[in-house]
VMD Tcl script that draws the C-alpha trace (Angstrom):
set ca {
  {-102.16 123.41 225.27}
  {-102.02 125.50 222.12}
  {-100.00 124.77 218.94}
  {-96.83 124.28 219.43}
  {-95.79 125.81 216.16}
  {-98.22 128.77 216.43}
  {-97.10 129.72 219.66}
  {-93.17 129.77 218.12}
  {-93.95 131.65 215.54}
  {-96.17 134.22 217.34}
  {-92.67 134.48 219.25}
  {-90.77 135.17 216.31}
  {-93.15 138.14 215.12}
  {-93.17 139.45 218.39}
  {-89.60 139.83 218.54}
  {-89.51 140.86 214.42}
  {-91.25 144.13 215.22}
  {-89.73 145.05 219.00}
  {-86.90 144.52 217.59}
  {-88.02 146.90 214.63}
  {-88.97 149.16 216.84}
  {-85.63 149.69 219.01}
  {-83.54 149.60 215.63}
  {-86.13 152.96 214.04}
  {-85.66 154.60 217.84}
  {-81.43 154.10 217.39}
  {-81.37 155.65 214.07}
  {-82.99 158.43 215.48}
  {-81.04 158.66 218.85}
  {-78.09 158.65 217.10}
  {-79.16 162.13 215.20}
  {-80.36 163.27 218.19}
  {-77.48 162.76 220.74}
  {-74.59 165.54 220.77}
  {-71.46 163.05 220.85}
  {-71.13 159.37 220.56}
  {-70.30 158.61 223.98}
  {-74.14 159.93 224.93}
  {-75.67 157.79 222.02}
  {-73.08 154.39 223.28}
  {-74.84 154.98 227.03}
  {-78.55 155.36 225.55}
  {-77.90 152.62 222.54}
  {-76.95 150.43 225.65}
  {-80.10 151.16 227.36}
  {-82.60 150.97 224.59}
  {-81.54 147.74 223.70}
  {-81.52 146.57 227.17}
  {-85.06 147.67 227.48}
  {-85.59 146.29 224.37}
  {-84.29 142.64 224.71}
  {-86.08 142.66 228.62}
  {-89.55 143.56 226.83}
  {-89.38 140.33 224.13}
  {-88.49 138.15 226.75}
  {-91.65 139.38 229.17}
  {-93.37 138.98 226.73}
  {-92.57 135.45 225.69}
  {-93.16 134.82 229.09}
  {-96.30 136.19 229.31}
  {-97.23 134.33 225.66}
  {-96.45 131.13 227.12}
  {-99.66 131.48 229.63}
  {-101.87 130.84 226.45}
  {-103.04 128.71 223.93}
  {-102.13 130.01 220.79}
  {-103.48 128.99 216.82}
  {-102.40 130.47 214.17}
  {-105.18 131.11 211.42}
  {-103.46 131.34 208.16}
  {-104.78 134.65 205.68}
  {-104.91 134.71 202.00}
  {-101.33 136.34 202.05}
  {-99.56 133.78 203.84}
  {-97.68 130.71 202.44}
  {-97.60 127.89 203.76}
  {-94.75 125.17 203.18}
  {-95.32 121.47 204.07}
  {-91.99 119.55 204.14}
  {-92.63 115.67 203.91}
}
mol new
graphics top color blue
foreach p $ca { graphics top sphere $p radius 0.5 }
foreach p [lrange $ca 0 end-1] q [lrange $ca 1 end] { graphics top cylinder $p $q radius 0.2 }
display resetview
């Protein structure tokens, strides 16, 4: 079912960029909210929502086969 290795790292660029993504809508939370006790109660949230959304979808990612097709840009590393 899949590559094992492509699925893990499809995982790990899945949570890369949500994880991206929570830490750009922080920075701007924190401008946004009035005092730091409203930005501790919505930092706590986002990243709850956050954290909840990379482990659906690993879940979800787990239902398929996955191969990774390498590009021009990527490297590739074979350790013996």
């Amino acid at each position: 079912m899949g590559d094992i290795k492509s699925r893990e790292r499809l995982n790990r660029v899945v949570e890369e960029e949500i994880t991206k993504l929570f830490e750009s809508i922080l920075d701007y939370a924190q401008v946004a909210c009035p005092t730091s006790d409203t930005y501790k109660v919505l930092r706590s949230k986002i990243l709850r929502v956050g954290n909840n959304c990379i482990r659906t979808i690993k879940t979800k990612i787990s239902h398929y086969d996955i191969g990774f097709v390498a590009t021009s840009e990527d490297v590739i590393e074979k350790i013996k």
